[in-house]
mmCIF file as gemmi writes it, N, C-alpha and C atoms, coordinates in Angstrom:
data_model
loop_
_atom_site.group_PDB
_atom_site.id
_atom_site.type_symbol
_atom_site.label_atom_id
_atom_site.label_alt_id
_atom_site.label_comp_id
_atom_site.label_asym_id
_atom_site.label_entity_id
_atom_site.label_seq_id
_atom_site.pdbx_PDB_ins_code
_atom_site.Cartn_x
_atom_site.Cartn_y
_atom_site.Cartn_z
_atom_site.occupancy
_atom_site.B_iso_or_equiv
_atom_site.pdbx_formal_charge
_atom_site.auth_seq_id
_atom_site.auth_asym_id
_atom_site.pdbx_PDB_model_num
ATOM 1 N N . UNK Axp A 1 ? -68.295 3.871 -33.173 1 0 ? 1 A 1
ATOM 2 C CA . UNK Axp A 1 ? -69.029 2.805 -33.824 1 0 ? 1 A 1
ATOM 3 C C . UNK Axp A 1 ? -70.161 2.37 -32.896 1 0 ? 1 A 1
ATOM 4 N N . UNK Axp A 2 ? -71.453 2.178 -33.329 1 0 ? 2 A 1
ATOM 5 C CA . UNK Axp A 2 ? -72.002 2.136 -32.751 1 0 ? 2 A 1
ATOM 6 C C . UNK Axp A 2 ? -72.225 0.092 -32.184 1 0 ? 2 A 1
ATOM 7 N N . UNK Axp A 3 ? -72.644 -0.432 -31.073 1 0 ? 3 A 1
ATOM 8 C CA . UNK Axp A 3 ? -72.317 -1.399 -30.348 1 0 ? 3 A 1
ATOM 9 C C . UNK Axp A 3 ? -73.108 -2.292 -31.175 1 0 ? 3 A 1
ATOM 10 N N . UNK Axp A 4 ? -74.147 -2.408 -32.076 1 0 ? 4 A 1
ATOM 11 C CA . UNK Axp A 4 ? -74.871 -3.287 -32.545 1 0 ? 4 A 1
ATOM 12 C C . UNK Axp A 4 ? -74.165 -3.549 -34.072 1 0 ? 4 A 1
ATOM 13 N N . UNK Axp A 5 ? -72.91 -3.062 -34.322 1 0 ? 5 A 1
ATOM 14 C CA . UNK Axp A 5 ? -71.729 -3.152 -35.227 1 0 ? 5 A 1
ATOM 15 C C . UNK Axp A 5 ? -71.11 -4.201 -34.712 1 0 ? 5 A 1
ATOM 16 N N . UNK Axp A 6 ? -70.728 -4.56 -33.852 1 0 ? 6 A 1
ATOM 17 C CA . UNK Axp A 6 ? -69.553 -5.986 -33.436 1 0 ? 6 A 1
ATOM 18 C C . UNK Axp A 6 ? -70.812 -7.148 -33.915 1 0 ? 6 A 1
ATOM 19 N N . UNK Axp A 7 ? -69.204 -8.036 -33.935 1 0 ? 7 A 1
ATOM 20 C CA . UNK Axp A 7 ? -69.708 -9.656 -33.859 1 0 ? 7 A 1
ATOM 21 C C . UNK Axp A 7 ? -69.23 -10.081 -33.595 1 0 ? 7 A 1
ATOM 22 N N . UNK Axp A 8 ? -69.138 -11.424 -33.22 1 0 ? 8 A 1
ATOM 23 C CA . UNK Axp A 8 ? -68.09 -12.467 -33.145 1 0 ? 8 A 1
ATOM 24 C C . UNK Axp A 8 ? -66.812 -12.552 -34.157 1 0 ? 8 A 1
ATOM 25 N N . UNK Axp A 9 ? -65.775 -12.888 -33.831 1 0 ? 9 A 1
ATOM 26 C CA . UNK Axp A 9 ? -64.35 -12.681 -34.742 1 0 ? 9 A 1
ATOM 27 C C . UNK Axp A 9 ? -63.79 -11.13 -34.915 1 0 ? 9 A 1
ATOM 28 N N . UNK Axp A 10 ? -64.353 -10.259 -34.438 1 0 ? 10 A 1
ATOM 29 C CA . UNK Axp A 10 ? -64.09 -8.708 -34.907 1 0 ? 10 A 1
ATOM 30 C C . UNK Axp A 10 ? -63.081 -8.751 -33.541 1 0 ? 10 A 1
ATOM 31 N N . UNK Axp A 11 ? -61.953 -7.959 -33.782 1 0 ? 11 A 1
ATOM 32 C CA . UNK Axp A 11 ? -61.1 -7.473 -33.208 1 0 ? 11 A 1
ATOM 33 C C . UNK Axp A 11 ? -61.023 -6.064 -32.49 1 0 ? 11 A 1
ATOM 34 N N . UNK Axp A 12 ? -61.548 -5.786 -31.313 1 0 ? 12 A 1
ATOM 35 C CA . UNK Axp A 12 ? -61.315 -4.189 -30.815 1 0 ? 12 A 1
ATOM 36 C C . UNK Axp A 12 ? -60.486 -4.047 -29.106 1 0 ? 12 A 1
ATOM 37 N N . UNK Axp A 13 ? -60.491 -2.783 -29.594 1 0 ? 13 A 1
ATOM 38 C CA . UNK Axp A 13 ? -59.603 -2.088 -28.333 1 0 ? 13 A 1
ATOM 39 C C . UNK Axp A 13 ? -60.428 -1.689 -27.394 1 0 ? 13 A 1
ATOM 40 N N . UNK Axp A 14 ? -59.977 -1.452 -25.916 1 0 ? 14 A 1
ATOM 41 C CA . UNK Axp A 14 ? -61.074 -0.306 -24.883 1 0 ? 14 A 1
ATOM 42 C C . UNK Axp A 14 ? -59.977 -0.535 -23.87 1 0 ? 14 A 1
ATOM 43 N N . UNK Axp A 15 ? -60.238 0.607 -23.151 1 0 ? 15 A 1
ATOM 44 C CA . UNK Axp A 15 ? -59.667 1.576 -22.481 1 0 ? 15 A 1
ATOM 45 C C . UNK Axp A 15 ? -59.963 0.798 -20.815 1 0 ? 15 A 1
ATOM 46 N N . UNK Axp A 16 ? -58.35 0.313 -20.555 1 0 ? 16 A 1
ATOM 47 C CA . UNK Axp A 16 ? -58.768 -0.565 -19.295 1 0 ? 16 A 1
ATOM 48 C C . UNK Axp A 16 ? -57.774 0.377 -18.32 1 0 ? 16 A 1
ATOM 49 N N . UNK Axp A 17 ? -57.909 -0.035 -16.922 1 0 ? 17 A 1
ATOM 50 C CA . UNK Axp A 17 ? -56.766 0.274 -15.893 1 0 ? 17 A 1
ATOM 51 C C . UNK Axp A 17 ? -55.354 0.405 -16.208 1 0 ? 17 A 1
ATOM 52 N N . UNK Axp A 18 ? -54.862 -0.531 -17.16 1 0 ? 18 A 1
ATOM 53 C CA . UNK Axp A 18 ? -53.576 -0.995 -17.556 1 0 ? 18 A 1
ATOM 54 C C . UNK Axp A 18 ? -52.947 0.017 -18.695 1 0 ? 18 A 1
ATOM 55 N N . UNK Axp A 19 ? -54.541 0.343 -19.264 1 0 ? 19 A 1
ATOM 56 C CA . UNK Axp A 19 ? -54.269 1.248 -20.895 1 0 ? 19 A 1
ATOM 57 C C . UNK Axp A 19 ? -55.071 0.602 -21.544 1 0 ? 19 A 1
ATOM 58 N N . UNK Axp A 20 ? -54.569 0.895 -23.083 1 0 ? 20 A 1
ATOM 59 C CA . UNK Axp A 20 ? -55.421 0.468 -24.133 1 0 ? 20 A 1
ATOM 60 C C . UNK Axp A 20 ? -55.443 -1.535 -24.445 1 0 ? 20 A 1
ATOM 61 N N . UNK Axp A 21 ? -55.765 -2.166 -24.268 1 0 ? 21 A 1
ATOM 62 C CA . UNK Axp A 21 ? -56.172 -3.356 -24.426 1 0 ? 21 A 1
ATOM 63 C C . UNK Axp A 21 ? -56.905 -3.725 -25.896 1 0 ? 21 A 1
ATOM 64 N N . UNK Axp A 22 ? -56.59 -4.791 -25.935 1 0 ? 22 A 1
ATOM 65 C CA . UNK Axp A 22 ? -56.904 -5.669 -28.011 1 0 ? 22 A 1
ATOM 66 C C . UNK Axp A 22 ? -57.571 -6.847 -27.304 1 0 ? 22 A 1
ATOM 67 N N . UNK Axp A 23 ? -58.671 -7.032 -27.763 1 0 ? 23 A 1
ATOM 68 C CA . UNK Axp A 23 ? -58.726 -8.46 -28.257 1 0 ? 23 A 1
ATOM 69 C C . UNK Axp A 23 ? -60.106 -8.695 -29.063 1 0 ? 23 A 1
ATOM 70 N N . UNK Axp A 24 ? -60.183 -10.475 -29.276 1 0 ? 24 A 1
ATOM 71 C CA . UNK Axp A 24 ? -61.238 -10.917 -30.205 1 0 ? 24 A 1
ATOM 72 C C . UNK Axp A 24 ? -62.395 -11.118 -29.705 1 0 ? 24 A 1
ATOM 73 N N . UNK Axp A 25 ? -63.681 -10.534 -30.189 1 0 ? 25 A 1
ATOM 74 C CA . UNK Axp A 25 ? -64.759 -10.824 -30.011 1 0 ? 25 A 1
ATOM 75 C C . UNK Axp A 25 ? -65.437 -12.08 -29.998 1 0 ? 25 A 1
ATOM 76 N N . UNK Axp A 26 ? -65.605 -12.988 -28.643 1 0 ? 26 A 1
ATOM 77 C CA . UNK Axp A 26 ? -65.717 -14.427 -28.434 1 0 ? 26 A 1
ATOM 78 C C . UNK Axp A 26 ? -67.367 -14.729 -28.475 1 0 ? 26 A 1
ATOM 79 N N . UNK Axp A 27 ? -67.952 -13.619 -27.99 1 0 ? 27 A 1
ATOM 80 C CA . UNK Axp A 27 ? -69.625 -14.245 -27.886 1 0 ? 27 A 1
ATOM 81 C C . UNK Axp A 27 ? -70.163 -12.757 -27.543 1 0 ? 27 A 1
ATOM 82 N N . UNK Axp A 28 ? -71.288 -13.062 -27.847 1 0 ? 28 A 1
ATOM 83 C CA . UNK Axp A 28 ? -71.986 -11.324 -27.631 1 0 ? 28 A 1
ATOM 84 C C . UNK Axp A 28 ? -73.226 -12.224 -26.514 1 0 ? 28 A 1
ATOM 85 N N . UNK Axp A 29 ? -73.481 -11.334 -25.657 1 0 ? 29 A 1
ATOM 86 C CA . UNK Axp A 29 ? -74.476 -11.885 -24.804 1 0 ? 29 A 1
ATOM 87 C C . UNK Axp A 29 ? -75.908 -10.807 -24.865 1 0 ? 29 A 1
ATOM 88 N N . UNK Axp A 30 ? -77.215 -11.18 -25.332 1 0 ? 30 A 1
ATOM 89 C CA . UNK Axp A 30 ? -77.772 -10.37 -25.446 1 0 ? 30 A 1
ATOM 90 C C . UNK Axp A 30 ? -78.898 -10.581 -24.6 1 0 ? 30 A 1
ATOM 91 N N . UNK Axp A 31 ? -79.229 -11.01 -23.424 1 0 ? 31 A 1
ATOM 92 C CA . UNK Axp A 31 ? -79.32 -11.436 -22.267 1 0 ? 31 A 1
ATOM 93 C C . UNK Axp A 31 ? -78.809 -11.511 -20.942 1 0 ? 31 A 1
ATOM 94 N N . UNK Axp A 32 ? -79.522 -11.032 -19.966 1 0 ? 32 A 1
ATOM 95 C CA . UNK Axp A 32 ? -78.597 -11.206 -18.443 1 0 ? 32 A 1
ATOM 96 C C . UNK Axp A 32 ? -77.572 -12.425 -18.039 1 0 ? 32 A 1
ATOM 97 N N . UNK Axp A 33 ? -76.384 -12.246 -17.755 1 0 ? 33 A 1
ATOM 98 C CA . UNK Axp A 33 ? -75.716 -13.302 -17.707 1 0 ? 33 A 1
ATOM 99 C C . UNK Axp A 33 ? -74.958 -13.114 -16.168 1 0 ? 33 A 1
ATOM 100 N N . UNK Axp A 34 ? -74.5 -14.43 -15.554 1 0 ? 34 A 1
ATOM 101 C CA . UNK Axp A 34 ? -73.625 -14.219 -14.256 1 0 ? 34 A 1
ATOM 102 C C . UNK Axp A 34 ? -71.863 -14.781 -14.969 1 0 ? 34 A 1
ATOM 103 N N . UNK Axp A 35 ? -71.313 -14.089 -14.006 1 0 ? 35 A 1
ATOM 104 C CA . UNK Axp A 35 ? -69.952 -14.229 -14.502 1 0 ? 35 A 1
ATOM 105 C C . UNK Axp A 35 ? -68.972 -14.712 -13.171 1 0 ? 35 A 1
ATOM 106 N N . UNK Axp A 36 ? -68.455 -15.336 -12.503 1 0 ? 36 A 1
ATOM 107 C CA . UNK Axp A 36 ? -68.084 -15.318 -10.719 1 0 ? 36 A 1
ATOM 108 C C . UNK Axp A 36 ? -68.885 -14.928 -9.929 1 0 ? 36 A 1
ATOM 109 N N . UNK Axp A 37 ? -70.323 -14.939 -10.023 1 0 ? 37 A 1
ATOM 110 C CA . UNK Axp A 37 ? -71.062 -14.252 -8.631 1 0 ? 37 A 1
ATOM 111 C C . UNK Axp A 37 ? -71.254 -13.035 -9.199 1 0 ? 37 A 1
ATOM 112 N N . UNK Axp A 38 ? -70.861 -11.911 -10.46 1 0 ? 38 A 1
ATOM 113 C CA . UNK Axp A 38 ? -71.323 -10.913 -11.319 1 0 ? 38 A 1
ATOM 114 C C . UNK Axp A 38 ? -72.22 -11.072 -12.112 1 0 ? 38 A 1
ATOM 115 N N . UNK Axp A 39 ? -73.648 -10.166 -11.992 1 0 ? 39 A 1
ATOM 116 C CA . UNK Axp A 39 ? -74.719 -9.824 -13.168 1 0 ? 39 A 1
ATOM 117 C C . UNK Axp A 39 ? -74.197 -9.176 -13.887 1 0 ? 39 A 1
ATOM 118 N N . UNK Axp A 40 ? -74.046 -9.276 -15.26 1 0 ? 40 A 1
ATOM 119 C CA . UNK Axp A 40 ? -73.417 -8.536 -16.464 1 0 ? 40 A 1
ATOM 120 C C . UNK Axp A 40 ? -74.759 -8.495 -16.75 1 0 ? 40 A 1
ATOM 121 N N . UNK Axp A 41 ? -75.555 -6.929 -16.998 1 0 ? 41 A 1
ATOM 122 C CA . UNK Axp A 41 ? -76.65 -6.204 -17.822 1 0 ? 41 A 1
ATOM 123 C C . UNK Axp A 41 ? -76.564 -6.207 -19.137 1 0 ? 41 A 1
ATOM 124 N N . UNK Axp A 42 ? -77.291 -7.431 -19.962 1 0 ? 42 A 1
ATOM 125 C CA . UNK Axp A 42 ? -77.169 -7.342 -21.258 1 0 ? 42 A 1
ATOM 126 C C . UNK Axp A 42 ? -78.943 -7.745 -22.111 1 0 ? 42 A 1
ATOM 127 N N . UNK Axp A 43 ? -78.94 -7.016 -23.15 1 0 ? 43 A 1
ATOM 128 C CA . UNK Axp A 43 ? -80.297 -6.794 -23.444 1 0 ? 43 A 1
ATOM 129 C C . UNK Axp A 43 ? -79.812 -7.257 -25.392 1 0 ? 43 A 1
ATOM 130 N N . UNK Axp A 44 ? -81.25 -7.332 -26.001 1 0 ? 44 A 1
ATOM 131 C CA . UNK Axp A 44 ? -80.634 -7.462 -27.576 1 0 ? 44 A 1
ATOM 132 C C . UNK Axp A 44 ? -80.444 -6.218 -28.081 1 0 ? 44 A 1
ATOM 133 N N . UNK Axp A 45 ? -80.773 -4.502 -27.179 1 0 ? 45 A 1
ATOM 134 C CA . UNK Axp A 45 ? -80.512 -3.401 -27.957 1 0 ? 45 A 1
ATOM 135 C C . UNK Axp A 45 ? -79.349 -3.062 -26.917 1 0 ? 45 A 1
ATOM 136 N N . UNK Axp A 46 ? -78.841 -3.275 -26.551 1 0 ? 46 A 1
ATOM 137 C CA . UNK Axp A 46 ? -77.62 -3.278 -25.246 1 0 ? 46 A 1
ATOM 138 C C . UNK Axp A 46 ? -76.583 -4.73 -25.172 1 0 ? 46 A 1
ATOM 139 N N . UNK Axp A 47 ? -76.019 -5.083 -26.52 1 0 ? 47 A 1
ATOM 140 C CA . UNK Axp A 47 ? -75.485 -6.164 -25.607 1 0 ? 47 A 1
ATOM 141 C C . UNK Axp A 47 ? -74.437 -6.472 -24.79 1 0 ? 47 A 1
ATOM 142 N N . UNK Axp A 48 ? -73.551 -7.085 -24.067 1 0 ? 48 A 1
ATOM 143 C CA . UNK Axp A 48 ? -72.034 -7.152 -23.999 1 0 ? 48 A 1
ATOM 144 C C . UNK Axp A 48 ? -71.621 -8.087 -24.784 1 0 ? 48 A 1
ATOM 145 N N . UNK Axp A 49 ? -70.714 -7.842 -25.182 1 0 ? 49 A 1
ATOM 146 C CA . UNK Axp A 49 ? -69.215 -8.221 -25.578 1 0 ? 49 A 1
ATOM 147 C C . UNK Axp A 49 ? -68.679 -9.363 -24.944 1 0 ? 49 A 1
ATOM 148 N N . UNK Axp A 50 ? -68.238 -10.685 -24.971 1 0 ? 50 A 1
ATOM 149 C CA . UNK Axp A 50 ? -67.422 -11.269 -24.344 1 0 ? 50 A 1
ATOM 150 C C . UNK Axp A 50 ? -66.038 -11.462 -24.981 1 0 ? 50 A 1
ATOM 151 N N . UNK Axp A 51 ? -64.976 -10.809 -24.554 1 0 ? 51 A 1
ATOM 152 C CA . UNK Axp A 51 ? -63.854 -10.541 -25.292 1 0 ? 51 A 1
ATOM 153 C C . UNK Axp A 51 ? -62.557 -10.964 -24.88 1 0 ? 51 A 1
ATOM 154 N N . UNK Axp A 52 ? -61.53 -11.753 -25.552 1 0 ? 52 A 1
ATOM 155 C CA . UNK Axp A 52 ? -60.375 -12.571 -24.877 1 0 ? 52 A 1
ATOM 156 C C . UNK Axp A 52 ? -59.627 -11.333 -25.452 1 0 ? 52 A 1
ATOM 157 N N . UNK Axp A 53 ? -58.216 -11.213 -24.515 1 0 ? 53 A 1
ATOM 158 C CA . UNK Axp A 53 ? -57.532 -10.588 -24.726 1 0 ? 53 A 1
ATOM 159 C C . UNK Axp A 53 ? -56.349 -11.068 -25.503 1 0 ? 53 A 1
ATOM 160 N N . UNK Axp A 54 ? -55.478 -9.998 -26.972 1 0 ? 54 A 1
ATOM 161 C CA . UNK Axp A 54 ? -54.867 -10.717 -27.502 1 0 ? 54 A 1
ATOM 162 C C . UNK Axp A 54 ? -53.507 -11.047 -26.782 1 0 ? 54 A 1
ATOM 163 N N . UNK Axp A 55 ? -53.155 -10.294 -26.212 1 0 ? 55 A 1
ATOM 164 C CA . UNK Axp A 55 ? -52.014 -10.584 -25.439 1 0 ? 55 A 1
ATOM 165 C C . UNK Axp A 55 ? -51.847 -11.28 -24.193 1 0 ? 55 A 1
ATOM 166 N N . UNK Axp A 56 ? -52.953 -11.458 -23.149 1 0 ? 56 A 1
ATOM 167 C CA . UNK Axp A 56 ? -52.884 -12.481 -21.977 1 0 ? 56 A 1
ATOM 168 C C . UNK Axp A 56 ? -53.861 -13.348 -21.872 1 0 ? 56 A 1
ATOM 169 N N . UNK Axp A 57 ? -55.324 -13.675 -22.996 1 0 ? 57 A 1
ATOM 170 C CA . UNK Axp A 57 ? -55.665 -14.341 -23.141 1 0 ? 57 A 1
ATOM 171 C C . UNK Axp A 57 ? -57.112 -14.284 -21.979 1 0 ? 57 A 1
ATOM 172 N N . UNK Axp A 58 ? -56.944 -13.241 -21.254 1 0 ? 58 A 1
ATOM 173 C CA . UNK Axp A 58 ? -57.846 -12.531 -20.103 1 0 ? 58 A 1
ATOM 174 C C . UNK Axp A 58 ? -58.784 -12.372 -20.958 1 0 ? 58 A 1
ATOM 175 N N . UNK Axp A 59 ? -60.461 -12.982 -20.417 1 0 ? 59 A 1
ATOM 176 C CA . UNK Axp A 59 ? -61.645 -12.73 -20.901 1 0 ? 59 A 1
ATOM 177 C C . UNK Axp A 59 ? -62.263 -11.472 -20.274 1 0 ? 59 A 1
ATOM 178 N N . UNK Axp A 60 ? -62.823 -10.447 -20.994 1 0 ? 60 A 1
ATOM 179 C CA . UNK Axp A 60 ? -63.457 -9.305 -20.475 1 0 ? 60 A 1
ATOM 180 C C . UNK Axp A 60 ? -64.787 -9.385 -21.007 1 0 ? 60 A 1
ATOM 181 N N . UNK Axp A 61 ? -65.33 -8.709 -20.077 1 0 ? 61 A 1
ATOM 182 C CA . UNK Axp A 61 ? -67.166 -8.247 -20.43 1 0 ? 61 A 1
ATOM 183 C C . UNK Axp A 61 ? -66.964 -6.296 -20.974 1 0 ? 61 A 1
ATOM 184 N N . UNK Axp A 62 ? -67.727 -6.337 -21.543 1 0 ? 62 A 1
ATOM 185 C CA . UNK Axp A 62 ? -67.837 -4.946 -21.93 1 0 ? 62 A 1
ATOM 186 C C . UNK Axp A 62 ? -68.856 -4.652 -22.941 1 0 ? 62 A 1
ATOM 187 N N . UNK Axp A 63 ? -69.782 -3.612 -22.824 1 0 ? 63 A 1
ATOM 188 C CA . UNK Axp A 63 ? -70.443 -2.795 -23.806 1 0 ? 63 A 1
ATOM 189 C C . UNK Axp A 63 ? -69.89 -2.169 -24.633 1 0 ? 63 A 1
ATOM 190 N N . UNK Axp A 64 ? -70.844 -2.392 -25.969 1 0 ? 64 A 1
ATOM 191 C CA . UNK Axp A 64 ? -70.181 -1.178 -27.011 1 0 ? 64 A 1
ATOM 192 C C . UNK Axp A 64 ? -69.303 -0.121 -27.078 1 0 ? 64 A 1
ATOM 193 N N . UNK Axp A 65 ? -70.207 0.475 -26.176 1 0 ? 65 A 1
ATOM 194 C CA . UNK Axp A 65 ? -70.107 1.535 -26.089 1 0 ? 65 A 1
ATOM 195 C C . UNK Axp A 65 ? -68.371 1.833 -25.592 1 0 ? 65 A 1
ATOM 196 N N . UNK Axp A 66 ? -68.155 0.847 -25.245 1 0 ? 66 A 1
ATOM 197 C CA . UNK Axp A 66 ? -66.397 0.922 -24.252 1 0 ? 66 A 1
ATOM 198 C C . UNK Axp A 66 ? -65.707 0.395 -25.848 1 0 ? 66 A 1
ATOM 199 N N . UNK Axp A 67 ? -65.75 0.088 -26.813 1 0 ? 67 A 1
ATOM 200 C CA . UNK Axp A 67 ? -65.276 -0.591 -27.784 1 0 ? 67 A 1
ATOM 201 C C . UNK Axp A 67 ? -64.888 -0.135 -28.723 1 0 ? 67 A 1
ATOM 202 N N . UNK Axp A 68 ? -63.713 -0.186 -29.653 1 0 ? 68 A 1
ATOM 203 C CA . UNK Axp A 68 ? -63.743 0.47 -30.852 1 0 ? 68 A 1
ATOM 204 C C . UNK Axp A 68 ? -63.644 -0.641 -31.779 1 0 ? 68 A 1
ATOM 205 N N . UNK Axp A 69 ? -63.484 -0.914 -32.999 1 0 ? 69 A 1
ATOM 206 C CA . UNK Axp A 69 ? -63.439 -1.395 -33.341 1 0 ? 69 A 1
ATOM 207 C C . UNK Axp A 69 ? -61.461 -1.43 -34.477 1 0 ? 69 A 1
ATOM 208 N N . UNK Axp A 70 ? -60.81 -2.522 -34.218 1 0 ? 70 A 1
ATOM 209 C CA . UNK Axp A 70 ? -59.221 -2.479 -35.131 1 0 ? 70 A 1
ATOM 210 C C . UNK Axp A 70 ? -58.782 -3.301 -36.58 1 0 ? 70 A 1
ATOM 211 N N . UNK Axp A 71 ? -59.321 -2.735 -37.379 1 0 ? 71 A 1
ATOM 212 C CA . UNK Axp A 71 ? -58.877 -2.925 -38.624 1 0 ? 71 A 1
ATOM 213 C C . UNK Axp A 71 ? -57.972 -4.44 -38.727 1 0 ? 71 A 1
């Protein structure tokens, strides 16, 4: 799916250290953003993802491109 497909409320998976990971799409950033002292690279044809996890509630950054999208 291509990354300019998500939105806010959409539900997807990506492929972390742990395994496969779920959660809800909280904010799309389509602009450079800092995160703890981290530049997250985000553009309006590139954006990230800001994504809570459904099971520990852990916020992740991620591109599309890392994303699928779960029914």
């Amino acid at each position: 799916m291509q990354s300019d497909t998500f939105k806010v409320g959409d539900i997807v998976s990506w492929n972390s250290e742990a395994g496969y990971v779920s959660g809800r799409i909280s904010n799309v950033h389509i602009a450079p953003f800092m995160v703890n002292g981290y530049q997250h690279h985000a553009t309006p044809t590139t954006p990230q993802y800001e994504i809570v996890s459904l099971k520990t509630g852990h916020v992740a950054f991620h591109k599309g491109s890392a994303l699928t999208h779960i029914d």
